[in-house]
Phi, psi and omega in degrees: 000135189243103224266156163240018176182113173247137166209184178294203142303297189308311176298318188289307215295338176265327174278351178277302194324293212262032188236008165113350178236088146304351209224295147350324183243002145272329150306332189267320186266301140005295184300320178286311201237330175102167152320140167222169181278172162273019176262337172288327185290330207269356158302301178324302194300326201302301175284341181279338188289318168320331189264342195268315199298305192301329155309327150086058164234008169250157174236111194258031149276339175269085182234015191272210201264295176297002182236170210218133177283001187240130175323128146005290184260000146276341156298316150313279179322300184306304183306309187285345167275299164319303175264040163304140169228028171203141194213174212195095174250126173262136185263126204218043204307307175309314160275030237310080150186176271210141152258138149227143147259107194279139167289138182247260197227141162060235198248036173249146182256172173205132180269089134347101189246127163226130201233135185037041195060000249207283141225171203279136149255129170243137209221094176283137175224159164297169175299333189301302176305338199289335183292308226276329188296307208296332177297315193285358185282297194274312179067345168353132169212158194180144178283198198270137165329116157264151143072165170289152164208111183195160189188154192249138143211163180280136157328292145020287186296313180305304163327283163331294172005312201293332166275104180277355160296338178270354178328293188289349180268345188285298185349298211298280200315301168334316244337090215258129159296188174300324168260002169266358165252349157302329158298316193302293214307325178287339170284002183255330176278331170292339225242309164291017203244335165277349154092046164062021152240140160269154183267168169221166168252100205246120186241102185250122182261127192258080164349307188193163183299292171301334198277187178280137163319133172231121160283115182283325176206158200196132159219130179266166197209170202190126141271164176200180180309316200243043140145204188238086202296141171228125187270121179207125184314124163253157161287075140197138198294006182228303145263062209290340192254114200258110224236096171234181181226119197254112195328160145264024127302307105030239175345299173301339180278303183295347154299323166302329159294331173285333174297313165306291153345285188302313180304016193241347185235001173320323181297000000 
C-alpha cells in the first residue's frame, strides 16, 4: 500500500472545486460542516488555498487562465478518484470513522480513511490488499467459540433491531427456541455494547459522478468477545435472516472474499 494524499475536508473539497467537479465537492463538505452560505464557503476556500500552498500542493504563481494551480498528477489522482465507478465502503460506528475503496485503475485500488469527518487519508493498493486494509481498518479480536450461536428472523424483525424499544417485541414475534434465545441474548448484549448500529461492508457501482449509488452487495456484521455475529439471506420465505456467530477465522476467510470479488471487476 502506497499512501498518496493526507488532507482536511476543506482541502479535498478545494482540490475536487478546481479539478472541475463543484457539485462534488459541495457534497464532500456537507457531509461535514452542514450548509453554508456562499460567502462562508468562499471564506473557507480562501484561507484553505493558503494551506494547499504551504503543503506545496497549490502553486500561487499559476494564476493565469491558462494554467492550472495544481500539478498534472495531481489532477489526474482528483479525476480518477472522482469518477471511480466502483467503491467498497466500510462502517466504523464506534470508531467514528469510514473505510471507502475506491476502484482506480486496471487491478489497482485506493483506499480512502476519513477519521471524525475531518480528516482524509489516501492510499494506493492492489486487489490482493484490500482484505489485509479491511482487517487492520476494524482490528477486531475475540475469544474462542463454545457451542453453535444462531437464531432466524423475518426481515420485519431484522429491521426492528435497530429500535432497542423493540427488543422484547422481536423476542416475543421470533418465537425463538430455547436455544435460538439463548443465542438472540448474547447478541443482544453485543449489539448494546455497540450502541444498537451493526456495522456493514457495503459494494456499490457508481454509474456516474452525479447519479445514485447501486448497491451490489451488503454484509452486515457484529462484533463480539467470543467471536463475529454474521448476517446473511437464506432462501427461506419465512425467516430469510440468518443471524450467527462466527470464529474470527471464519470472519477473516470471508474479507478474503471480498478481494476476490473486486478482482472480478477490474476491466
Amino acid at each position: 500500500m502506497n499512501h498518496a494524499l493526507t488532507c482536511t475536508t476543506e482541502e479535498l473539497a478545494l482540490l475536487v472545486t478546481v479539478c472541475g467537479y463543484p457539485t462534488v465537492a459541495k457534497g464532500i463538505a456537507e457531509a461535514s460542516y452542514g450548509e453554508k452560505s456562499p460567502e462562508e464557503w468562499d471564506a473557507i476556500m480562501e484561507s484553505t488555498i493558503h494551506q494547499l500552498v504551504i503543503k506545496s500542493l497549490w502553486d500561487p504563481n499559476k494564476t493565469g487562465e491558462d494554467e492550472h494551480p495544481l500539478s498534472e498528477e495531481m489532477q489526474i489522482f482528483i479525476k480518477q478518484y472522482v469518477e471511480s465507478k466502483w467503491m467498497i465502503r466500510c462502517s466504523n460506528m464506534m470508531g467514528r470513522n469510514v473505510l471507502m475503496i475506491h476502484h482506480f485503475e486496471e487491478d489497482i485500488w485506493l483506499a480512502h480513511v476519513i477519521a471524525e469527518d475531518i480528516m482524509h487519508e489516501f492510499a494506493l493498493l492492489s486487489n490482493d490488499e484490500i482484505p489485509t486494509v479491511i482487517k487492520d481498518f476494524y482490528s477486531f479480536e475475540g475469544t474462542k467459540i463454545e457451542g453453535t450461536h444462531e437464531f432466524f428472523l423475518t426481515d420485519k424483525l431484522f429491521d426492528w433491531l435497530s429500535d432497542q424499544s423493540k427488543t422484547e417485541k422481536v423476542r416475543k414475534k421470533a418465537k425463538l427456541t430455547p436455544t435460538e434465545e439463548q443465542s438472540f441474548n448474547l447478541f443482544i448484549e453485543d449489539l448494546e455494547e455497540q450502541e444498537w448500529s451493526l456495522y456493514n461492508i457495503s459494494h456499490f457501482e457508481i454509474p456516474n459522478i452525479e447519479g445514485d449509488f447501486l448497491l451490489a452487495n451488503i454484509v452486515f456484521f457484529l462484533p463480539s468477545k467470543k467471536g463475529m455475529w454474521i448476517v446473511e439471506y437464506k432462501e427461506d420465505v419465512k425467516n430469510p435472516v440468518h443471524i450467527k456467530l462466527n470464529t474470527y477465522e471464519e470472519w477473516h476467510e470471508m474479507l478474503d472474499a471480498v478481494g476476490t470479488v473486486a478482482a472480478a471487476i477490474e476491466v
